[in-house]
C-alpha angles and dihedrals in degrees: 000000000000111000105220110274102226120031131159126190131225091268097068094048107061114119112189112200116191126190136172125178124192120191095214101195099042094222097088093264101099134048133171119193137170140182151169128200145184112223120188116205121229110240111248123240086227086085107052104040089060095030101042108036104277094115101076132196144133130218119207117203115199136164116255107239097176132055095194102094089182097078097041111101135138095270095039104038081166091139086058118092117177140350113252096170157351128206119204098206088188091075117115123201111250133199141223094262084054089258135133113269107226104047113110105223095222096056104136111206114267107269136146137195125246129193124172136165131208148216128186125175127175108208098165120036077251112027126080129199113210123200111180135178117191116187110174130167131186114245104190128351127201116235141164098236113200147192137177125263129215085269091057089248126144110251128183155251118166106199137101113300118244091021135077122355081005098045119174095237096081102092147167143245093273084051089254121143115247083213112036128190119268105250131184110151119183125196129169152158125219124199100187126180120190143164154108138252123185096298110355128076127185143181123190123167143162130209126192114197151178119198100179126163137078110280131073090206130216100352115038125244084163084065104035092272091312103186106215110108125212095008094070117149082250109116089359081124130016088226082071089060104068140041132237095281097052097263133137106255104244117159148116105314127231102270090043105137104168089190119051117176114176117180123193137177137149124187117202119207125200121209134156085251092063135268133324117200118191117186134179124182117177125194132198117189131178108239114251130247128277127201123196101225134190119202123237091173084309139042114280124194091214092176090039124240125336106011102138098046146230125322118229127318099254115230123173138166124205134204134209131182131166144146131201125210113202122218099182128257093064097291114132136177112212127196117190141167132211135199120200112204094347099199094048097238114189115201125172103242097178135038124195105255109177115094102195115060096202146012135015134278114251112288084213092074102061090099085066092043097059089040089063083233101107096088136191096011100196085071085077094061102086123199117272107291141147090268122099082242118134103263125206117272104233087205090069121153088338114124116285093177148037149204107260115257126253101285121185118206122195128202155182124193129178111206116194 
């Protein structure tokens, strides 16, 4: 019998959560509030489909008899001779105790701590100021760890990078750790107005932030928004974890948008007809960062984070238009509109990062790598050429991605 690969008691998954509220002002207008609070994360099912046998295929290996390709198919295999051999991929490896092989003992599950506090003021009987202050850090994330074999093959560890198997104490020359901890720290002030009037109701508000560390999280930025979480090519190998000069690759990390502005109104008209609503909403992003990156097996920010850039700075403006019929009763038709992005902007939202098109620098030069000796990397990625040599990727650094076009939706709802 096969224990269960991954199980957690009841100790690691307690989750305090502490709150405490003060109206300041003791009339109802001003309110201070604070909290912190221990998430744990659900393990996704992406990890142990791939990881415990739930991804299932067979390869067949056969001579080939016949030379002639033309006459092999699926319903005339009549190039295929025997069988030599057949490969259940679905196959784990198994201990001795009747466990999984490849699960450090000591994974905690993924969690991370929030605290906030928070200011509200009304300063209109309709009207509410909001002051807020978000401070989270990440605890413990789940990764597949890896290494290469003798036969230059990825193998294995899930835990949590940088504890436990893959402990951050293991370091280089340069005094980096081969293993860093997953890190992906958030921190962020909101200023918020919102309020009503008769017939007009409106929201604005402005966040300045900071997202620093050196994982992308559960979907992956690193990788474009590769959406595989868990078994990221972060800390698949420990190359992907420095930079040129032998440094742990900290930085800004790919959603980063220091500057958020979000503007919201509706207006709602009444008619004996029915009722029109008009709405407008308006947003303004940074753009996010973007790292040039080589590939020794795996992607490597050779520059760090953040070299080549930001893209665009993202505006868009938003329409809304409807208008309700009522039928009594409480039954209503309503006929609305909708405009996506009205004034077709058009900003670039992704950048090629990668410098070389095909391809992987030589694994042999990792020692220089975590010596901080191996110098400018791009000097390994050759021009296009018969050899099996990386060649330059002639995309670099030239938009990948844009802003969605102006797109119009049309509806009718009946409401009883």
């Amino acid at each position: 019998k096969i224990a269960n690969p991954i199980s957690f008691g009841w100790g690691d998954k307690i989750a305090p959560r502490v709150g405490a509220a003060w109206d300041i002002l003791g009339n109802g207008r001003w309110k201070l509030s604070s909290s912190w609070v221990r998430v744990n994360d659900v393990l996704k099912y992406e990890l142990a489909r791939g990881s415990f046998g739930g991804d299932y295929w067979h390869d067949h290996v056969y001579t080939l008899d016949s030379p002639d390709l033309s006459q092999l198919s699926l319903s005339n295999p009549g190039a295929l001779g025997r069988k030599l051999i057949e490969i259940d991929n679905r196959t784990v490896p198994i201990n001795a105790s009747g466990q999984l092989e490849g699960i450090d003992p000591d994974m905690r599950p993924m969690s991370h701590n929030n605290f906030d506090v928070t200011t509200e003021y009304l300063i209109a009987p309709l009207t509410t100021f909001t002051l807020r202050y978000t401070h989270k850090r990440l605890r413990y994330g789940i990764e597949d760890i890896g290494v290469l074999d003798e036969f230059e093959s990825e193998v294995y560890t899930t835990g949590n990078p940088g504890f436990g198997l893959t402990s951050d104490s293991v370091r280089t020359p340069t005094g980096a750790s081969v293993t860093p901890k997953a890190k992906r720290d958030y921190d962020g002030v909101e200023f918020r107005v919102a309020g009503r009037m008769t017939h007009f109701f409106y929201n604005a508000s402005y966040t300045y932030s900071r997202l620093f560390g050196n994982w992308s999280g559960l979907a992956s930025s690193d990788e474009n928004g590769r959406s595989d979480p868990n078994v990221s090519r972060a800390f698949d190998l420990s190359p992907g974890n420095f930079d040129e000069n032998g440094n742990n690759v900290y930085g800004r990390l790919g959603t980063d948008r220091p500057h958020t502005l979000k503007l919201f109104g509706n207006y709602a008209i009444e008619s004996k007809l029915g009722t029109t609503m008009l709405g407008l909403s308006q947003q303004a992003f940074s753009g996010t960062p973007i790292s040039s990156e080589v590939t020794f097996i795996v992607p490597i920010f050779y520059n760090g984070r953040g070299d080549l850039g930001r893209t665009d700075t993202f505006t868009q403006t938003d329409l809304l238009a409807s208008h309700a019929f009522g039928f009594g009763g409480g039954k209503r038709m309503v006929l609305e509109a909708y405009v996506f992005n009205l004034f077709n902007q058009e900003a670039v939202t992704n950048i090629t990062p990668r410098y070389n098109r095909n391809g992987s620098i030589p694994q042999a030069l990792t020692a220089d790598l975590y010596a901080g000796t191996l110098g400018d990397a791009t000097q390994y990625v050759a021009p296009l050429s018969p050899t099996a040599s990386p060649s330059l990727n002639p995309i670099y650094n030239l938009p990948l991605g844009y802003q969605e076009a102006r797109q119009i939706r049309l509806g009718v709802r009946f409401q009883f």
